[in-house]
N, C-alpha and C positions, 0 to 999 in steps of 0.2 A: 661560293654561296654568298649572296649579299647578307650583309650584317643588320638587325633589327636594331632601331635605337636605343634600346637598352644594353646592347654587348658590350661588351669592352673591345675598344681601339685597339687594333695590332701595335706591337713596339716597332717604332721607325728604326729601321736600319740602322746603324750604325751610332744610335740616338740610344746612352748610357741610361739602365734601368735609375727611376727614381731612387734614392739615397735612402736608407732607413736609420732613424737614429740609432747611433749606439746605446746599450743599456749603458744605464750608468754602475760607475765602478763600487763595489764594495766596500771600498776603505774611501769611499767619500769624509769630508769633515763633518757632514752627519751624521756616520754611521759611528765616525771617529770620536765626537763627544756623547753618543747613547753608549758607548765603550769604556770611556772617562766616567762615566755615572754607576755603571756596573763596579770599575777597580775600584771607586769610591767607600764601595759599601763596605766592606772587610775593614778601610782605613776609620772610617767612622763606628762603625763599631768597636773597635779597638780603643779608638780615643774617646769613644762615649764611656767606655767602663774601666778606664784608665785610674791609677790611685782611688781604687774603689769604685768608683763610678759618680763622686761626689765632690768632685773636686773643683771649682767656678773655673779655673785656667783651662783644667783639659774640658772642660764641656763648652768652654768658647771656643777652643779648638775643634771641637766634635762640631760645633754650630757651623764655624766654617766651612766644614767641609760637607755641612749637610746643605746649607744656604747654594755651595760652588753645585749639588748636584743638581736641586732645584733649576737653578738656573741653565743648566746647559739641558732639564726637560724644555724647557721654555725655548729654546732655541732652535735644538735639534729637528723635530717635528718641522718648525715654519721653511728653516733652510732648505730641507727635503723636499718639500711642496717647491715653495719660491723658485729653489734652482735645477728642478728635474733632476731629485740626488734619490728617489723614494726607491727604494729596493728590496727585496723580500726578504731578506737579513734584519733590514730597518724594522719592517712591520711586526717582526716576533722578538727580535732584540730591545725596541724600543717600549713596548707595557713590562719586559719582564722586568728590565731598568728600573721602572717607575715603580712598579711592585716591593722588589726587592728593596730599595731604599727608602721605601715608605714604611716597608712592613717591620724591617730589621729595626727600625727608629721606635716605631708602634711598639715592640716586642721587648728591645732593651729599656724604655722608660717604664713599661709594667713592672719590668724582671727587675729594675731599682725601686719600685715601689712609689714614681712619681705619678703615673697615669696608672687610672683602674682598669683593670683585665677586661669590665665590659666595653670600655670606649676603645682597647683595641681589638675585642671579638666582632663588636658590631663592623666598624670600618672594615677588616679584614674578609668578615662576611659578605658585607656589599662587592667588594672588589672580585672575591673571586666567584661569587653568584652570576654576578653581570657578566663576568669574562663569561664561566659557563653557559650563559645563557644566550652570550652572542654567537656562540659556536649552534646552539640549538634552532637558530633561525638562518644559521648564515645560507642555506637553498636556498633561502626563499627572499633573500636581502642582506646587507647591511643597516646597523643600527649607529648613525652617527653622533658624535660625542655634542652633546644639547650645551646650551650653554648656560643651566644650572648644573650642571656637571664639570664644565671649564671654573665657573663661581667654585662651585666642593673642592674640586685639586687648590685653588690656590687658597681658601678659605683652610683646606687641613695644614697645608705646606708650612703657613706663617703659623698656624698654630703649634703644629708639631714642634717645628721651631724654636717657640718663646718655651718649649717644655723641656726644650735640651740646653736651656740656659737655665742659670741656676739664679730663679728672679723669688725676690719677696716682693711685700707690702702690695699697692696697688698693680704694679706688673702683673704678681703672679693670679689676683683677680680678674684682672684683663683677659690672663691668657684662658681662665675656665672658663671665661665667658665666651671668647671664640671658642673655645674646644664642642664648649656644648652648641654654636651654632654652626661648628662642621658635621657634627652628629645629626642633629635635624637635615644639613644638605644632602649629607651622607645617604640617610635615611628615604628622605622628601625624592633625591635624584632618581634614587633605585627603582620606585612606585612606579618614577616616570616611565621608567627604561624598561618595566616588566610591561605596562601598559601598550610601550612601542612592539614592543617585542611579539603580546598575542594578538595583536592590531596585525602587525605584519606576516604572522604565520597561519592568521584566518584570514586573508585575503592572498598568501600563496597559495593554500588549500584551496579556496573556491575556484583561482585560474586553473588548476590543476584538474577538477573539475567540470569546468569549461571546455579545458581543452579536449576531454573523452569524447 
């Protein structure tokens, strides 16, 4: 039977099927520093509430190693993209990562009485609101990370940050002054992200619709 132009070409004889890439492996060096951010967290903790929890040496230590996790977020994500390393391990290992070492930070500076309980309620709420809520549209989309939402992460990061040093005088007015404009980004992103979100699941529904 002759073949329409739309079929697919018979495979030539002895002419080796096209090549499919391999997935990439698991223990990539991105999977490997979203893994380094995780072991992080327990060490910083530790060394956050070390001789009390008020100590300038151990909490430059705790800074350290909250800075080292910060940064390997910052990396990890781009490598995975960049080098075709993105893996389904990556995708749910890499927010709990960010979570867990943001949250543990958020929770130990309340629990020492440096940061108030609302500014880690609020933050805490946004974060797992959004996760929740990107699962409630994921049928019907993907809600990508905006970039007043890439501003909020690095906007709390440095802030978080300046809160796990042990800063007077004008430092530690600086640092409320950033804390209160991570809470407005915090706050301002979220709006964004509910707004993407019933945008995108009133316009799944009416395809849905369509399609009867």
């Amino acid at each position: 039977m002759t073949k329409g132009p739309g079929a697919p070409a018979a495979a030539h004889p002895g002419r080796p099927a096209a090549a499919v890439p391999p997935a990439p492996a698991v223990w990539n060096i991105a999977n490997m520093l979203t893994m380094l951010r995780l072991l992080l967290v327990p060490v910083f903790v530790t060394l956050l509430f070390a001789d009390g929890g008020h100590d300038p040496k151990w909490r430059s230590v705790a800074w350290a190693s909250f800075a080292i996790a910060m940064i390997t977020d910052l990396f990890d994500g781009e490598l995975a993209r960049r080098k075709g390393l993105v893996t389904d391990f990556g995708k749910i290992a890499d927010p709990i990562a960010d979570k867990a070492i943001m949250g543990s930070a958020l929770i130990g500076l309340s629990l020492l009485g440096d940061l108030p309980w609302w500014v880690t309620a609020v933050i805490l709420a946004r974060e797992l609101g959004i996760t929740l809520m990107r699962f409630w549209v994921i049928r019907y989309g993907v809600i990508p990370a905006s970039r007043g939402g890439k501003i909020k992460t690095l906007t709390q990061g440095i802030a978080v940050g300046m809160y796990v040093l042990e800063l007077t005088g004008w430092l530690a007015t600086a640092r409320a002054v950033l804390m209160a404009l991570a809470v407005l980004l915090t706050v301002g992103t979220a709006l964004d992200y509910v707004g993407q979100a019933l945008r995108l699941r009133r316009e799944g529904l009416a395809a849905e619709r369509a399609d009867r």
